[in-house]
C-alpha positions as CSV (number, residue, x, y, z in Angstrom):
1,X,154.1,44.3,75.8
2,X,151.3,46.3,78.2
3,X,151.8,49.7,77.1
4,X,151.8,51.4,80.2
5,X,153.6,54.7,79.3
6,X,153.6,57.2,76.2
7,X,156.9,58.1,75.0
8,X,157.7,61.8,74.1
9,X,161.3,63.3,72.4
10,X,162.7,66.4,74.2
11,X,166.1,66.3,72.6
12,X,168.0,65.9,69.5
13,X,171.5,66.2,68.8
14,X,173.4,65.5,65.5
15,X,177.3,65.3,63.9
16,X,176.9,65.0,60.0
17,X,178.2,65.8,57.1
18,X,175.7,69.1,57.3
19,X,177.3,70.4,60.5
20,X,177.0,70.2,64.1
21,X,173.6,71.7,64.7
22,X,170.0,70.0,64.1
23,X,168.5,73.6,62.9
24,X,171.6,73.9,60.5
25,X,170.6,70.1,59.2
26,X,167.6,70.8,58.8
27,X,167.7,74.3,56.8
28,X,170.1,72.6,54.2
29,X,168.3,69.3,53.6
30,X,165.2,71.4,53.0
31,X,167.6,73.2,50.8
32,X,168.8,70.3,49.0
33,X,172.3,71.1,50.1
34,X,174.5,67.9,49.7
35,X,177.6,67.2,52.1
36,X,179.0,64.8,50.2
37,X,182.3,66.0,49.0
38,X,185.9,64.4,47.7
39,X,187.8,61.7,49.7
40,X,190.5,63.6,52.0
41,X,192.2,60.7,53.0
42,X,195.8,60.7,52.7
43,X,196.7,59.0,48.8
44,X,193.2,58.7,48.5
45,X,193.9,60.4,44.9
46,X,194.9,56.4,43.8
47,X,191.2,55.4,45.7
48,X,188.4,53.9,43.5
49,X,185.9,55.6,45.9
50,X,185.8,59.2,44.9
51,X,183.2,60.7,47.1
52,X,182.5,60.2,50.8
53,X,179.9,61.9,53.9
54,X,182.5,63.4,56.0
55,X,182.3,65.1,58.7
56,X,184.2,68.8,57.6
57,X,187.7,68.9,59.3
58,X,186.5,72.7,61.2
59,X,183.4,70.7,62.9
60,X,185.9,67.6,64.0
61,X,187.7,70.6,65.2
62,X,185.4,71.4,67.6
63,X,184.0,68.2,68.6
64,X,187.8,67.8,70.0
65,X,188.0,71.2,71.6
66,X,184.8,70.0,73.5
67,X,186.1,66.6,74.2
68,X,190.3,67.0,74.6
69,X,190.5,64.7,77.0
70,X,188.6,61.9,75.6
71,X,190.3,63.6,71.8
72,X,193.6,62.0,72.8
73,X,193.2,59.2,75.3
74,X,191.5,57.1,72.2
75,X,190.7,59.5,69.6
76,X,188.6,57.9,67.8
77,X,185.8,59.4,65.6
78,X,183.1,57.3,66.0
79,X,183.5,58.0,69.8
80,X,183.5,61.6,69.6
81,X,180.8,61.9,67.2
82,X,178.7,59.9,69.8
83,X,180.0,62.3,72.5
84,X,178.8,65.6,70.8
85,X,175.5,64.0,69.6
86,X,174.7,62.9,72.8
87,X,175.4,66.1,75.0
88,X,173.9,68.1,72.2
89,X,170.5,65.9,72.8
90,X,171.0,66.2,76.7
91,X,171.2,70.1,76.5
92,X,168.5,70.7,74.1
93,X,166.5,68.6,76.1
94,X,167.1,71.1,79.0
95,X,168.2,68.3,81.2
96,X,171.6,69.1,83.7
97,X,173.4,66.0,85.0
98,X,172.0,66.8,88.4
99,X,168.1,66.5,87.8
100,X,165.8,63.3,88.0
101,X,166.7,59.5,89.1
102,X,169.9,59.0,87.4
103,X,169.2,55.7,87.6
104,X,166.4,55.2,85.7
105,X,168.2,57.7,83.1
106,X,169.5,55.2,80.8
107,X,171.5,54.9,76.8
108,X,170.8,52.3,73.7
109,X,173.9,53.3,71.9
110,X,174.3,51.8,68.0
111,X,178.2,51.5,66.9
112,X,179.9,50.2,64.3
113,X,182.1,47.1,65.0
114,X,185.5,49.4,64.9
115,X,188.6,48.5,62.5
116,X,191.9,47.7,62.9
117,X,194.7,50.0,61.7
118,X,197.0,49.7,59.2
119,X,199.4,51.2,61.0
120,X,199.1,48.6,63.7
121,X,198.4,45.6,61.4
122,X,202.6,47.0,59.7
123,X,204.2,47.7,63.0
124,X,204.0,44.3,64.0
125,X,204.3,42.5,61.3
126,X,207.7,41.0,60.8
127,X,210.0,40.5,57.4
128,X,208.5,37.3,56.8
129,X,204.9,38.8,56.4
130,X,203.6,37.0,60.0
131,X,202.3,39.1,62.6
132,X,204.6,39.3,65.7
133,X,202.1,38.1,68.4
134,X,205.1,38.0,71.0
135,X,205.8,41.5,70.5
136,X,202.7,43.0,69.9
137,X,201.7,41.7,73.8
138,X,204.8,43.4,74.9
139,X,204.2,46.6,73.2
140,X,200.1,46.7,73.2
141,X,200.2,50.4,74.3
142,X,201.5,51.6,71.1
143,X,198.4,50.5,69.6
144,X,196.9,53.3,67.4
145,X,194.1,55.2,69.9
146,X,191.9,55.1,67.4
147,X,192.1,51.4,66.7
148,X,189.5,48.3,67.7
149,X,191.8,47.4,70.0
150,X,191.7,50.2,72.5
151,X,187.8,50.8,71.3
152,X,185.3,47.9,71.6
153,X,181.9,48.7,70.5
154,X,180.9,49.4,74.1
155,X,182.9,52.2,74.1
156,X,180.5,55.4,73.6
157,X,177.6,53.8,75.3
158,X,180.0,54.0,78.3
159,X,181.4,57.0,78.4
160,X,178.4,58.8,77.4
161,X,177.1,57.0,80.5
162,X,179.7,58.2,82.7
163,X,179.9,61.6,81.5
164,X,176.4,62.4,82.1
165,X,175.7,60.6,84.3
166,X,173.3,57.8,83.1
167,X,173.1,55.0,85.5
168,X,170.1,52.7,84.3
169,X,169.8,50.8,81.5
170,X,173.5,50.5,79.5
171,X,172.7,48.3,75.6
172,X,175.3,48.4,73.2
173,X,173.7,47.8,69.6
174,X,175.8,46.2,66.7
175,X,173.3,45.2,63.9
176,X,174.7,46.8,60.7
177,X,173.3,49.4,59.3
178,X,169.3,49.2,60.8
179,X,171.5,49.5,64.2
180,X,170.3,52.9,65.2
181,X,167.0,52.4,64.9
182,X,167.1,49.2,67.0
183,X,168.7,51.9,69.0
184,X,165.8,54.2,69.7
185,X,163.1,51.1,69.5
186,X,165.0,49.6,72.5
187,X,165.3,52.9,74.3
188,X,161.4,53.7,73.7
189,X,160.1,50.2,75.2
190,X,162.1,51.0,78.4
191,X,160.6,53.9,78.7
192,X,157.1,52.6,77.3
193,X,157.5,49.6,79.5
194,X,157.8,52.0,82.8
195,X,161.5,50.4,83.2
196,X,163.1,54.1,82.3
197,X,162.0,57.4,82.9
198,X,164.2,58.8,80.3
199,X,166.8,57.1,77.7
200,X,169.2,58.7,75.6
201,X,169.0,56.9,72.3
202,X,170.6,56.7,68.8
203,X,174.2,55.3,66.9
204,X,177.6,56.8,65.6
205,X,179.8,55.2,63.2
206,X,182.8,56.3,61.3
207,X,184.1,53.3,58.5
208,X,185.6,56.8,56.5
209,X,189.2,54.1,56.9
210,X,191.3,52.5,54.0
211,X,189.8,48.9,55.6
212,X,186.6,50.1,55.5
213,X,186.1,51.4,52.0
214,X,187.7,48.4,51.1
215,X,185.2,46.9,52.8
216,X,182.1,48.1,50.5
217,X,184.4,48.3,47.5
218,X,184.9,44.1,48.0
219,X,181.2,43.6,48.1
220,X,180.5,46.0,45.2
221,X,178.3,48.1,47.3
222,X,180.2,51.5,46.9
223,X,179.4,53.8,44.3
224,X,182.9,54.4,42.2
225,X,181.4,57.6,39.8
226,X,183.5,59.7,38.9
227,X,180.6,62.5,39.0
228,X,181.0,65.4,40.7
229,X,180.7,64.3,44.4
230,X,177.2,65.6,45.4
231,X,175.7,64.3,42.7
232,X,176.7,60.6,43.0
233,X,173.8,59.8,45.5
234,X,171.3,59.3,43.4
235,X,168.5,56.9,45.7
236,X,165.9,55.4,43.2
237,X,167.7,56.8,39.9
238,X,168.1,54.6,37.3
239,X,171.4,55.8,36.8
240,X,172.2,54.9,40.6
241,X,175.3,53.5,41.3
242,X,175.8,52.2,44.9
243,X,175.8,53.9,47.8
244,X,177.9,57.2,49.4
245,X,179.7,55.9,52.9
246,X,179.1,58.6,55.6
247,X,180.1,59.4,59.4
248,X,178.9,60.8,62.1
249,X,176.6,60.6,64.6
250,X,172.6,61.3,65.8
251,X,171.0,60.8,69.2
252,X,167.7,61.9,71.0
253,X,166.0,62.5,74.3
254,X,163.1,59.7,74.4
255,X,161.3,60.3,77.6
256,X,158.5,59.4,79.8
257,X,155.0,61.8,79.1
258,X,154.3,62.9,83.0
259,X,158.6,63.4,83.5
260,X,158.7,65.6,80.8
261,X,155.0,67.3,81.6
262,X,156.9,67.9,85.5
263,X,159.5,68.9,84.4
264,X,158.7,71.6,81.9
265,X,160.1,70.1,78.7
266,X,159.7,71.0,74.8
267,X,157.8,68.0,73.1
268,X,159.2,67.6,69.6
269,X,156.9,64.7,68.7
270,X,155.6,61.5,70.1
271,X,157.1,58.0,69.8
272,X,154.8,55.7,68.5
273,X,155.8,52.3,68.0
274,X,158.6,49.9,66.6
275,X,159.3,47.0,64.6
276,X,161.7,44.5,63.7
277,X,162.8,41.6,61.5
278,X,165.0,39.3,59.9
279,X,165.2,39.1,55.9
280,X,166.6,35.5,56.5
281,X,167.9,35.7,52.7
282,X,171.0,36.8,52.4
283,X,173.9,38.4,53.9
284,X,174.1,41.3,51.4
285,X,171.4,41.4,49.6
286,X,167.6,42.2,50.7
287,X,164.9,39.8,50.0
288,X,163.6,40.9,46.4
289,X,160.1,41.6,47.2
290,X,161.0,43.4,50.6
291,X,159.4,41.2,53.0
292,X,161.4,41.9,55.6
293,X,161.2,45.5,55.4
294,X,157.0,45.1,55.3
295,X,157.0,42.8,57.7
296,X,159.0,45.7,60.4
297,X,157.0,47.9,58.8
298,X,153.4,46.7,59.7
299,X,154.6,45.2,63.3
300,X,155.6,48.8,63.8
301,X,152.2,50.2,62.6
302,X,150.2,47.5,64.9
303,X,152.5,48.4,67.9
304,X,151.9,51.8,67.4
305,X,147.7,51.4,66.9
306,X,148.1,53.5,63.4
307,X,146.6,52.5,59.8
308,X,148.3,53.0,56.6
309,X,146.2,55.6,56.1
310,X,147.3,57.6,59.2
311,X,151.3,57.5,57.6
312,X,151.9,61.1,56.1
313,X,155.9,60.5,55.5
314,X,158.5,58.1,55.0
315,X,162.5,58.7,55.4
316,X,163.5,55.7,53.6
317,X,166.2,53.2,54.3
318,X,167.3,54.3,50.5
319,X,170.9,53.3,49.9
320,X,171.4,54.1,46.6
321,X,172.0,50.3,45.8
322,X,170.2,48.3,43.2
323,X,168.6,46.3,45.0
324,X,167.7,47.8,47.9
325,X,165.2,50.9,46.4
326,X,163.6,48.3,44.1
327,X,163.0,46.0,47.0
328,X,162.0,49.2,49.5
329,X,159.5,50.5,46.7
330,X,158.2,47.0,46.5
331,X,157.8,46.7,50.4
332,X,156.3,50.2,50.7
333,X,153.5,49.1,48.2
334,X,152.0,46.2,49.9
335,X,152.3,47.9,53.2
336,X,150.0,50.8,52.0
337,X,148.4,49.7,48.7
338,X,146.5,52.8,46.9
339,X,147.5,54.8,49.9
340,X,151.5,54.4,49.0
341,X,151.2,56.8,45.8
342,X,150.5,59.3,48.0
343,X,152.6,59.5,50.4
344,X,156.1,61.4,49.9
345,X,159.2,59.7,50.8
346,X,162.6,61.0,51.5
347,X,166.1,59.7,51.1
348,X,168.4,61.4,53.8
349,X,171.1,59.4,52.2
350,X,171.2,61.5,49.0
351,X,172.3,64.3,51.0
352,X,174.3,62.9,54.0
353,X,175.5,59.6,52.4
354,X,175.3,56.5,54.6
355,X,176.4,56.6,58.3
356,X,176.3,52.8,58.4
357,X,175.4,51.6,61.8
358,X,174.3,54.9,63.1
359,X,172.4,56.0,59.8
360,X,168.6,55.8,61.7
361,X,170.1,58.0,63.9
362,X,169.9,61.3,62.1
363,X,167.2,59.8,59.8
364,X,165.0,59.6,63.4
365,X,165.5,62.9,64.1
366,X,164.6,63.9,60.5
367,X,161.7,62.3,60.4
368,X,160.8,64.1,64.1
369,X,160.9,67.3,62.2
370,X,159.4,66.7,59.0
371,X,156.3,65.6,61.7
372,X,156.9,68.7,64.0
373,X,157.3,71.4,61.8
374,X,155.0,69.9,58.7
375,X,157.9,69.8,56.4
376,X,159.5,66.8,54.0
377,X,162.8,67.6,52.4
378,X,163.1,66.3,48.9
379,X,165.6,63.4,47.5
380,X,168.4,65.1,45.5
381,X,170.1,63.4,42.5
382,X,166.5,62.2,41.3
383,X,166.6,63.2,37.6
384,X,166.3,59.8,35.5
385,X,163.7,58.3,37.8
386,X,163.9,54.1,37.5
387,X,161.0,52.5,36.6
388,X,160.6,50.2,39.1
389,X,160.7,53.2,41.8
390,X,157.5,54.9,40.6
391,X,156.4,56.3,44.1
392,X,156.6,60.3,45.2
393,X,160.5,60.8,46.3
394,X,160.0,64.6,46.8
395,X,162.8,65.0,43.7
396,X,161.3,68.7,42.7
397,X,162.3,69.8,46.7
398,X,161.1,71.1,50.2
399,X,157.6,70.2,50.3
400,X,155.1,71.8,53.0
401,X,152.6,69.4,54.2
402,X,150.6,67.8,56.8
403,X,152.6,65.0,58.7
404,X,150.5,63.2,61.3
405,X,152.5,60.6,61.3
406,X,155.8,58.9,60.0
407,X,158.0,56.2,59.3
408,X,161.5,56.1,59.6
409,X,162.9,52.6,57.9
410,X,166.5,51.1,57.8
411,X,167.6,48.1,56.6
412,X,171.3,46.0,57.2
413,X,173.4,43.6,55.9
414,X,172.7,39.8,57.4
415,X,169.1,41.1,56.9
416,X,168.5,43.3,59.2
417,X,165.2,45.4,59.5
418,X,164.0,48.2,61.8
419,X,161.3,50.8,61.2
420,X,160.2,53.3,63.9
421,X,157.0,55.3,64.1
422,X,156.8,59.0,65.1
423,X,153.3,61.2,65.5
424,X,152.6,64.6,66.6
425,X,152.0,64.8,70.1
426,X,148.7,65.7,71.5
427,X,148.4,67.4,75.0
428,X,144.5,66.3,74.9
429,X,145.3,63.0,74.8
430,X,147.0,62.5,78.1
C-alpha cells in the first residue's frame, strides 16, 4: 500500500472490568488494581472456574440506562458494551453526529461469534432429548434476546453505524481473540489508504455464559485456582495457571491528520503501522518458537518505517497460558535481539482478564496512553517469575518512562496474529 495519509487517534472509549471511563482505567492499572473478581453467575458456586473479568453489575446498570431501547429489544452484553465504547470514543473525540462526510465516516467492529442459550437449547427440546425444529420455527420470537439467534456477529457494527451515523465503510471482524486488533489495523489502512476520513475502530465480546466457560474449560485453557480471584492472573509466572475470561468492550477514533488538524481535535498519538499472520500450527496452541507472532510483529515494524530500536513498550498478547508467554518471550527476542532486555512489557490481562475477541481493544488504547502520557503500568501476579520468561514485565509497578513508540500484540486460536504500532505524534512532521 502507497501511504498517502498519516493516521492520528482523537478518541477512546472503554467498558472493562475497571469501569466505564478510560481516565478511571488508566489510574487503577497504574495502580495495580485488579478487576477480576468471583463468578456471579447463577449456581456458579458448583463452577470449576472460580474467577472471571466482569463487567460490575452498577456499570451494566448504566450502559442500559444509556441504551434502554436497544437494553431490551436484544439485550445482549456484547452489544451494549460495544454501544457505550463506541459513543464514549465518538464524544471524547469531540465529534457530533452532524459534522464531516458521514460517508466517509466508517466502523471495523471485532465480535465474538455469540452463543446459544440454554434456555433456548431446553425450551425446545422435547421428552425424547431431540430438538423440536417444527416448533421452534413456529415460536422463533421467544428466543432469548440475548441469544445468537437474534444477534449475528454483524450486530454492533450495525447499530453503532446507525446510531451515529457512520455510513462508509461497515467490516465485521470474527478472528478469535487477535480480532480487535485486526479491528483497528483495518480501520487505519482506510484511513491511511485515503478511502476514510475517519473510522471508528475496536471489538466487544462477552463469552461470561455457562456455554462459554465450558468452552475454555473443554480445551483446558481456563485457569481453575482456587486463589483469591485477583491473584489468579498470573502472565509469565511459573505458577500460572491458564487464563482469566473477561468482557467488555474498547473502541477508538482513528482519523485522518489534516481532518483532525481542521477540525480542532486532541491528538492522543499517532498510528503507525500493522501486521498480520497465520501461525499455521495449530488450532489451540501457538507455534513454539512464536513465529507467527514475530513474523506480525516485524511486518508491522516495516509498515510503520520504525527499528527495534525505536520500540519503547510492549502490551503483550500475555494470556496467562503455558504456552503462549513462553512462545511470546521467545518471539519478542528474535524480533529485538539485545534491544528486547530493555524494553518493559505489560500484560493488561493480569488486571482485566481476557476479553476474547475484543481484548486488543482496550489493550490499543492502553498502549496509546502508556505512549501519550510516558507511562507503563506494571504486570500484577508476577512473584515466581518462570524461567523461560526472563524479559522486564514491569512486576515491581507503574513505571515513568520515555515511550516513542509501542507495540500492542494479540494472538488467537486457529493461529491468529495481529500486532499494531503506535508513536507520539509530531506536529513538525506534517
Amino acid at each position: 500500500m502507497t501511504r498517502k495519509r498519516r493516521v492520528v487517534v482523537t478518541g477512546l472509549g472503554l467498558a472493562t472490568p475497571l469501569g466505564l471511563d478510560v481516565e478511571g482505567n488508566w489510574g487503577k492499572l497504574l495502580g495495580g488494581l485488579s478487576g477480576i473478581g468471583p463468578v456471579s453467575l447463577p449456581g456458579s458456586d458448583a463452577s470449576p472456574i472460580r474467577a472471571v473479568g466482569e463487567v460490575n453489575v452498577a456499570d451494566l446498570r448504566r450502559i442500559r440506562d444509556r441504551f434502554p431501547d436497544d437494553s431490551l429489544e436484544q439485550g445482549e452484553r456484547r452489544t451494549l458494551f460495544a454501544l457505550w465504547a463506541a459513543a464514549s470514543a465518538l464524544r471524547d473525540a469531540g465529534l457530533s453526529n452532524t459534522y464531516g462526510n458521514r460517508q466517509r465516516f466508517g466502523i471495523a467492529a471485532a465480535a465474538g461469534v455469540g452463543t446459544h442459550r440454554l434456555e433456548d437449547l431446553s425450551r425446545w427440546t422435547a421428552q425424547q432429548r431431540n430438538f423440536d425444529v417444527s416448533r421452534f420455527m413456529r415460536e422463533f420470537g421467544h428466543a432469548h434476546p440475548a441469544s445468537i439467534l437474534k444477534n449475528s456477529a454483524d450486530r454492533p457494527a450495525s447499530l453503532i453505524s446507525r446510531r451515529f451515523r457512520l455510513y462508509g465503510a461497515n467490516l465485521t471482524l470474527t478472528s478469535a481473540c487477535a480480532s480487535a486488533t485486526l479491528a483497528l489495523g483495518m480501520g487505519y489502512r482506510r484511513v491511511a489508504s485515503g478511502e476514510a476520513d475517519l473510522m471508528v475502530a475496536g471489538g466487544a465480546d462477552s463469552m461470561l455464559n455457562p456455554i462459554g466457560l465450558v468452552f475454555f474449560l473443554l480445551l483446558t485453557a481456563a485457569s481453575t485456582s482456587r486463589d483469591r480471584p485477583e491473584t489468579i492472573c498470573r502472565p509469565f509466572d511459573r505458577k500460572r495457571s491458564g487464563l482469566v475470561i473477561g468482557e467488555g468492550a474498547g473502541f477508538a477514533v482513528l482519523e485522518d491528520l489534516s481532518h483532525a488538524l481542521e477540525r480542532g481535535a486532541r491528538i492522543y498519538a499517532e498510528v503507525a503501522g500493522c501486521g498480520t499472520s497465520l501461525d499455521a500450527h495449530s488450532v489451540t496452541a501457538p507455534e513454539p518458537r512464536g513465529r507467527g507472532i514475530e513474523a506480525a510483529m516485524v511486518t508491522t515494524l516495516n509498515d510503520a518505517g520504525l527499528k527495534g530500536g525505536d520500540i519503547d513498550h510492549i502490551n503483550a498478547h500475555a494470556t496467562g497460558t503455558r504456552l503462549n508467554d513462553v512462545a511470546e518471550t521467545i518471539a519478542i527476542k528474535r524480533v529485538f535481539k539485545n534491544h528486547a532486555a530493555r524494553i518493559p512489557i505489560s500484560a493488561s490481562k493480569s488486571m482485566i482478564g481476557h476479553l476474547m475477541a475484543a481484548a486488543g481493544g482496550p489493550e490499543f488504547i492502553y498502549t496509546v496512553m502508556s505512549v501519550a502520557r510516558d507511562e507503563v503500568h506494571p504486570t500484577i501476579n508476577l512473584e515466581n517469575p518462570d524461567p523461560a520468561c526472563d524479559l522486564d514485565y514491569v512486576p515491581e509497578g507503574k513505571r515513568h518512562c520515555r515511550v516513542r513508540a509501542a507495540l500492542s500484540n494479540s494472538s488467537g486460536f486457529g493461529g491468529q496474529n495481529a500486532v499494531i504500532a503506535v508513536k507520539k505524534y509530531h506536529e513538525l512532521n506534517r
